[in-house]
C-alpha positions in Angstrom: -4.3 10.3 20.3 -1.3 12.4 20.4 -0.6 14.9 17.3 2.4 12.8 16.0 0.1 9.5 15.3 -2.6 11.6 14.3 -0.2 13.1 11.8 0.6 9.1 11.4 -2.9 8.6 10.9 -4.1 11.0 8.2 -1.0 10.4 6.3 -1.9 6.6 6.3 -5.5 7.4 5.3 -4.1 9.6 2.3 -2.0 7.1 0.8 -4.7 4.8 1.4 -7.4 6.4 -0.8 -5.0 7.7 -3.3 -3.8 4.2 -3.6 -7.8 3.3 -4.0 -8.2 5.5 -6.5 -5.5 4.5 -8.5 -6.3 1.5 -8.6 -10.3 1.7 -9.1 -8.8 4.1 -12.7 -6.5 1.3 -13.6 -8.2 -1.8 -12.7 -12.2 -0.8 -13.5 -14.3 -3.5 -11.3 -16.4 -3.7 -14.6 -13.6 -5.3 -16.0 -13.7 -8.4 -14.3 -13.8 -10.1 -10.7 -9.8 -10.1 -10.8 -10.3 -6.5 -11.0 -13.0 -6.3 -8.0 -10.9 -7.8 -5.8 -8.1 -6.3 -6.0 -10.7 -3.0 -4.9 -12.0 -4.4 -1.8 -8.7 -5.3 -0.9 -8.1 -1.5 -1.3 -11.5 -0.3 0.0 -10.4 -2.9 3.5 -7.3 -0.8 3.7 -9.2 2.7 3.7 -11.6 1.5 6.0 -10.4 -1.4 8.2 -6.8 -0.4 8.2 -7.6 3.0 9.1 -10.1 2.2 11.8 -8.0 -0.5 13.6 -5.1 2.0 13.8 -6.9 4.5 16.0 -6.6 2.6 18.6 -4.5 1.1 20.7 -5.7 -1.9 21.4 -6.4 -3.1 17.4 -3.3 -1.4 16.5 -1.4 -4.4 16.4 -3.9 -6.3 14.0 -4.0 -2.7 11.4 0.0 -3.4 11.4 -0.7 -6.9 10.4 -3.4 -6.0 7.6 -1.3 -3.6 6.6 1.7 -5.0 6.5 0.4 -8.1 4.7 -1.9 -6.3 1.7 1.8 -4.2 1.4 4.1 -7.4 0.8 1.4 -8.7 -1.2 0.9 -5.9 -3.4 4.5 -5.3 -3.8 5.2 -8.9 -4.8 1.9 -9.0 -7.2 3.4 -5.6 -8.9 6.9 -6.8 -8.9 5.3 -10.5 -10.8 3.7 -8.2 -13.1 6.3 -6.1 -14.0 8.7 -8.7 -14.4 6.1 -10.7 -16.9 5.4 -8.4 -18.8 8.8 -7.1 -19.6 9.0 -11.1 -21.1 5.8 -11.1 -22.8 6.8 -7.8 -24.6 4.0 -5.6 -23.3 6.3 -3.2 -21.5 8.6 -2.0 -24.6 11.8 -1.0 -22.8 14.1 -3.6 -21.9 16.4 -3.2 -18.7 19.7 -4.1 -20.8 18.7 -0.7 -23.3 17.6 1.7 -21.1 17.5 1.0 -17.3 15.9 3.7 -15.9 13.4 4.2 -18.6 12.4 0.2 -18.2 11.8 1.0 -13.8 10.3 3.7 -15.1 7.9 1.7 -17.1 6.9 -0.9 -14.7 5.8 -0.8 -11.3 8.2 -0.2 -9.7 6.7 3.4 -8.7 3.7 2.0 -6.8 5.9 -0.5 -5.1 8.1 2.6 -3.8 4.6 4.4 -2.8 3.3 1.0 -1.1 7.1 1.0 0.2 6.0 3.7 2.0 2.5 2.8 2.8 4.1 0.0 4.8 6.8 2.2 6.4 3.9 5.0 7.7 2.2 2.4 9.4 5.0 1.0 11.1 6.2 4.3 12.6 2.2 4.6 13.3 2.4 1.4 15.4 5.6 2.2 16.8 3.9 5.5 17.9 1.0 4.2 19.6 2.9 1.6 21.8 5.2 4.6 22.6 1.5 6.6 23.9 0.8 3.1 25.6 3.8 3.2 27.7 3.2 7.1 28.6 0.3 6.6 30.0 -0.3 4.9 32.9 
C-alpha cells in the first residue's frame, strides 16, 4: 500500500468512527430498533468499508458501500432537516435567519459525510492508480 492511500486509509477510518460515535451519542440503540440500525450501518462502515478498501481487489465494492450509506445518509439527514424545520422542532426558520437555520439542521453532518464520500473516492482513485504501477 503506498503512503498516499494509506494516508487515504486512516483518514477514511477516522471519519468513520467519529461518525460512529456520533451517532451511537445521538441515536442511543436503547432507544429503539430505528436507532440500532442506523449503528450497524455505521459499525459496517468502520469495519467493512475499511477492510474492503485495503485492497485492491475489494476496493471497488468499499467505493460502492461507501458511496451508497453516504447518499443515503445525506438524503435521510437532508429529509430530516427539512421536516423538522415544518413540524417546528428546529426553531429557526430559513426566511429569519439563514445561516443560523443551516446551522441548526444537518446540514453539518451532510458536509462531513460530503467528505466521507469524497475521501473514499480519491482512496479508490488511488488504488487503481497503484494497480496500474505495478505490473
Amino acid at each position: 500500500m503506498s503512503a498516499q492511500r494509506r494516508l487515504l486509509w486512516f483518514a477514511l477510518l477516522g471519519l468513520a468512527i467519529g461518525a460512529a460515535m456520533l451517532h451511537l451519542r445521538i441515536h442511543p440503540p436503547s432507544k429503539g430498533p430505528v436507532y440500532v440500525v442506523a449503528n450497524l450501518l455505521c459499525g459496517l462502515d468502520v469495519i467493512l468499508v475499511s477492510l474492503l478498501f485495503l485492497s485492491r481487489g475489494t476496493a471497488v465494492w468499499g467505493l460502492l458501500l461507501n458511496s451508497f450509506m453516504a447518499f443515503l445518509g445525506m438524503i435521510l439527514m437532508a429529509d430530516f432537516a427539512l421536516t423538522a424545520t415544518a413540524a417546528g422542532v428546529v426553531k429557526v426558520r430559513p426566511g429569519q435567519d439563514l445561516s443560523g437555520w443551516l446551522l441548526q439542521t444537518t446540514l453539518p453532518d451532510i458536509t462531513i459525510l460530503f467528505g466521507d464520500f469524497m475521501v473514499g473516492l480519491a482512496l479508490y482513485k488511488a488504488a487503481m492508480a497503484d494497480a496500474q504501477r505495478v505490473p
